[in-house]
N, C-alpha and C positions, 0 to 999 in steps of 0.2 A: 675588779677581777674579771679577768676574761672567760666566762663560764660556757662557750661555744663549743660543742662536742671533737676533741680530735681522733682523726682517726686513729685505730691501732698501728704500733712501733712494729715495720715489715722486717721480715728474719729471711728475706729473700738477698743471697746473693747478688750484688751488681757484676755483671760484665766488664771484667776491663777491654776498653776500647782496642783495635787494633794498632799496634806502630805503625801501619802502614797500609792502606786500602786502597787500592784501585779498583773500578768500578766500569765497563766500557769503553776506556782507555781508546781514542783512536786520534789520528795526526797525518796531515796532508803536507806535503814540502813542493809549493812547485808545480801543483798539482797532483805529484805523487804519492799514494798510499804509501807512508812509512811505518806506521803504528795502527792495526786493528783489531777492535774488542778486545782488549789487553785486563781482564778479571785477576785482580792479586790480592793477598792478605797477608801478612807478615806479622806476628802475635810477637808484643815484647821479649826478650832475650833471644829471640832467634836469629836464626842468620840463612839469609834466602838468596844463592848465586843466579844471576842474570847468566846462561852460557849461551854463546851461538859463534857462528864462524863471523867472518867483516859481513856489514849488510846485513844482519837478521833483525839490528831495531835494537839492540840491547843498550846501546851508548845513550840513542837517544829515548828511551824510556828512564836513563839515569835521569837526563836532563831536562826530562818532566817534572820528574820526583823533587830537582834540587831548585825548581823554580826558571830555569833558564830557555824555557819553550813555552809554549801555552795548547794545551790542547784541543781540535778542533770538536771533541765530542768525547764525552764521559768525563768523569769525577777523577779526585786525587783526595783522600784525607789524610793526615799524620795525626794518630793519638785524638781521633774520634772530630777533628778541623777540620772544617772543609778550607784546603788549601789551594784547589786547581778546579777548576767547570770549563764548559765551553766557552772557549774567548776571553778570559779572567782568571788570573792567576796569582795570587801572591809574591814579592819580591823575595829572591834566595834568603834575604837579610831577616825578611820578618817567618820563614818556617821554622827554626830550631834546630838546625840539621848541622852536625860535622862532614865533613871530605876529606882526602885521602887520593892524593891526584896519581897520573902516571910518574911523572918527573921529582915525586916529590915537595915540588912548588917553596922548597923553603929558600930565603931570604939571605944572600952570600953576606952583605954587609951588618947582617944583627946577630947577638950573639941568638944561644940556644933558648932562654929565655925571655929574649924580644921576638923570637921565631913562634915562639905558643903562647905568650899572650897579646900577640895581635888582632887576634879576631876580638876579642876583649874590648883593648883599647880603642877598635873602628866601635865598640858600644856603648862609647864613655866611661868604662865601669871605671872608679877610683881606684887609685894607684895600689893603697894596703889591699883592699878584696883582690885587685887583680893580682898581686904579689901573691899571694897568698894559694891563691887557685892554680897561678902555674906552679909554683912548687908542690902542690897536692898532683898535678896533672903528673910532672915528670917524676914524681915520686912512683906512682903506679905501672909507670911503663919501666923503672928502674933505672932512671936518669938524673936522680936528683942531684950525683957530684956533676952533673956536665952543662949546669945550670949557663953558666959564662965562659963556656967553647964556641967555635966558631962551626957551623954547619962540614965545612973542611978538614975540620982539624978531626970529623969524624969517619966511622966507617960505613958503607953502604945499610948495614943492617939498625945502625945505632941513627942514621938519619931516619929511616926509617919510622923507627920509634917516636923519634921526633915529631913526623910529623901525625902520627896517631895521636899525640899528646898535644895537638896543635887542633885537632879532631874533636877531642872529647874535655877540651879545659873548659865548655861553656856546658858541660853535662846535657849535650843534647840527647831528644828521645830516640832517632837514629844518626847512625852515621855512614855513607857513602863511600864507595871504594872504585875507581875508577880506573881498573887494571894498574894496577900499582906495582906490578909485576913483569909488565910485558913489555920492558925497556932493558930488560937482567937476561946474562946468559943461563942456559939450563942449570948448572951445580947452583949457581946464586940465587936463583928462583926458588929451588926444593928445596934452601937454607931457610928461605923467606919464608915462603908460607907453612914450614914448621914455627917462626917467631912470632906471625901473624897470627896464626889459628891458638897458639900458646896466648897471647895478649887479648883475641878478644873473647877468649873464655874464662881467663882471668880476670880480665874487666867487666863480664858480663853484659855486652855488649849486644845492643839491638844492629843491625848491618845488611847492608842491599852490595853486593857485591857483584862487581862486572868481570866478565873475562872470558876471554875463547879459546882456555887452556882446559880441561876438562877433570884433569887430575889436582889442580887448583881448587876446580869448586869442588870435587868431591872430599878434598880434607878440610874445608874450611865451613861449609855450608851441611845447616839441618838438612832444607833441603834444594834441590837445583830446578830452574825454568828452563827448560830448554827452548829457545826460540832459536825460528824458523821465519824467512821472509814479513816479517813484522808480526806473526804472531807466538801466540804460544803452545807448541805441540805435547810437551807434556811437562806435568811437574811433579815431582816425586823425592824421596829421602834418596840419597845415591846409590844403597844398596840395592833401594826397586829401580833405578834406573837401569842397573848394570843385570840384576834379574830379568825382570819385563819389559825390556823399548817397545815403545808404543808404535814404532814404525820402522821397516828398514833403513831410512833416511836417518834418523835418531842413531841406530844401530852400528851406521855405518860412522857418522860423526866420532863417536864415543869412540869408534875403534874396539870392538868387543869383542871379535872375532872372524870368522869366514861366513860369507852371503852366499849361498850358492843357488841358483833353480834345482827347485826339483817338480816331477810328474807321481801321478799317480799309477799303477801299476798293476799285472797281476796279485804280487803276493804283498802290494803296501806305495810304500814309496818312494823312490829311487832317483839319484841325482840326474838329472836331466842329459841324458845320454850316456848315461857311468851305473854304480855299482848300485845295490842295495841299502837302501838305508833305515827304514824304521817298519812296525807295522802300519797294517791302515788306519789303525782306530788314533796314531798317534797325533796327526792333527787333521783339521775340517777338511768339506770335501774343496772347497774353494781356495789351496793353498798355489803358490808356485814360489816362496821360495823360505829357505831354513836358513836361520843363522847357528854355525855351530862353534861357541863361544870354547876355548882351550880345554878349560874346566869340565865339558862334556866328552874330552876325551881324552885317550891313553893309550901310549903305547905297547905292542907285545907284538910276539912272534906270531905270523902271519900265519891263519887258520883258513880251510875251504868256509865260503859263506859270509868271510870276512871282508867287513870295508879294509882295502888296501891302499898305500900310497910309498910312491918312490921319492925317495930323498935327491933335490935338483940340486940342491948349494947350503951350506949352513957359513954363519957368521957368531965365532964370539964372541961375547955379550958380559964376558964379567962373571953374571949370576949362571950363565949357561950357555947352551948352543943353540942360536936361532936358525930352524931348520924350515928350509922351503919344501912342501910335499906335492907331488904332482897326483891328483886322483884320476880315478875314469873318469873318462869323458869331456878332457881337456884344463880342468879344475883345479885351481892351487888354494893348499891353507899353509899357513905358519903355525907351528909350535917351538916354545922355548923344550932345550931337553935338556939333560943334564949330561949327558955324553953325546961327545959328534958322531953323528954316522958315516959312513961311507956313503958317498957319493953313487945316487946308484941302488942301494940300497932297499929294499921291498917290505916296510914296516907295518902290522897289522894294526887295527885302530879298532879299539874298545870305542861302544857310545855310551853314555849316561844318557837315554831317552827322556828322561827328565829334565833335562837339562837344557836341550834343545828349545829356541824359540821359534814361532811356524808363522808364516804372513801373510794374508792376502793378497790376492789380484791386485784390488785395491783398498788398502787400508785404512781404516778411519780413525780418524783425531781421537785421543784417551786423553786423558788429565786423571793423576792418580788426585784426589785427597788431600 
């Protein structure tokens, strides 16, 4: 008998590992900086949108992630693996990972269940387990009758589905999404990622999600990266995104609202050769320019003292009248209203002071949390 003293049995929680870590992340093409100091975490069930315009790095930080680049500096782990270093990387095949392409990527000549158990069958698994996994796969996505349909014989949203079930039949710890979207007209898209953001919250899905649509990641995603010129300018839940941009560049991207200059003044602060705008105390002394997001404002009848603006042109919209407003000092915003104006027009404009975001000269890089 082994009578050697054991330690005491620890009642300390372990940490579960991260789905997804990056760690100094950087990448030369060429000699060109494409990827730098790229710091990420992604904690099991969540879902993290890559957003940036063409050219911010976000394609190719997928395709770090999925094994198909190698990085010149900093790490990559999945689920606590080290999977990526400088100059060494692991093949796509041996990380665990589902995708979910632009095009779809499924297979005209197989039916729907030789389209999702393919990744499978490139892993040898026997025939009964593999049968078995894709009927559980298309079961979950809600595909089980369309087992033995032809990719064609479907509709855009139900291929789809497809190929999420083609994603997740090897129960990877995440899965990749590679603008899957951004091949679809507008109405088709907003069909989409209402199916999308339904399935991978049903399925409980861990997900790194690409795209340079912004209304995209903000339904789909906990929270969004906003990148910029290969790095990343800020990351945040969307509703601090659309609260706090961390920069007018960010602000402008998002489309959030009107950027205007402004100066500091006798009685505060005033749009930069126009009207009155806020007190002093409202932001730092080092501003020059406000964003002033819809939501901060409203209409009414024009009062002395009052921010004014004249109505240039409106367009309707469906939900309302998109009204172009001309301010002092040369200045245009947009608001949706619910009735058209005349053209011409002299509407008084309520501020919510709160509401207002204020920017430096020059602004400095934030990262929410």
């Amino acid at each position: 008998m082994d009578l050697t003293p054991q330690p005491p049995l620890s009642t300390a929680v372990v940490d579960t590992p991260a789905a997804l870590e990056m760690a100094g992340l950087s990448l030369r093409l060429g000699g060109t900086p494409i990827l730098r100091d790229i710091d990420l975490k992604l904690a099991p069930g969540r879902v993290l949108a890559l957003l940036g315009p063409s050219g911010s790095g976000k394609t190719t930080l997928l395709r770090l992630v999925a094994g198909l680049l190698v990085p010149d500096a900093g790490t990559i782990h999945l689920a606590g693996k080290l999977v990526a270093a400088a100059g060494h990387a692991l093949p796509p095949e041996a990380r665990g990972l589902g995708m979910v392409f632009q095009d779809y990527a499924l297979w005209p000549h197989m039916n729907v269940a030789g389209n999702v158990g393919f990744p499978l069958e490139m892993r040898r698994m026997p025939a009964p387990e593999r049968a078995k996994r894709v009927a559980r796969a298309l079961d979950r996505v809600g595909l089980a009758a369309f087992a033995e349909r032809r990719p064609s014989e479907l509709s855009g949203g139900q291929q789809q589905r497809v190929a999420i079930a083609r994603a997740i039949v090897a129960e990877p710890a995440l899965v990749l999404f590679d603008e899957p979207l951004s091949n679809l007209d507008r109405e088709l898209r907003e069909t989409m990622v209402g199916e999308i953001a339904g399935l991978v919250e049903e399925l409980g899905l861990t997900a790194l999600y690409v795209t340079h649509d912004h209304s995209e990641a903000f339904s789909l995603a906990h929270e969004v990266a906003v990148m910029e010129a290969g790095q990343i300018a800020q990351i945040a839940a969307p509703e601090d995104l659309v609260a706090d941009p961390a920069s007018v560049s960010i602000a402008r991207f998002l489309r959030l609202g009107a950027l205007l200059p402004v100066q500091r003044g006798a009685q505060g602060w005033y749009l930069r050769g126009g009207a009155f705008l806020a007190p002093p105390e409202a932001a730092p002394e080092k501003t020059d320019t406000v964003l002033l997001p819809s939501r901060a404002l409203s209409v009414t009848e024009p009062r002395a003292g009052m921010l004014t603006a004249t109505v240039t042109r409106t367009l309707f919209r469906g939900d309302g009248h998109w009204a172009t407003l001309a301010l002092d000092g040369g200045h245009d915003i947009q608001l949706l209203l619910p009735h058209r104006p005349a053209p011409g027009a002299v509407l008084g404009l309520q501020i919510s002071h709160g509401s207002l975001r204020w920017f430096p000269s020059s602004p400095s890089k934030r990262t929410s949390p």
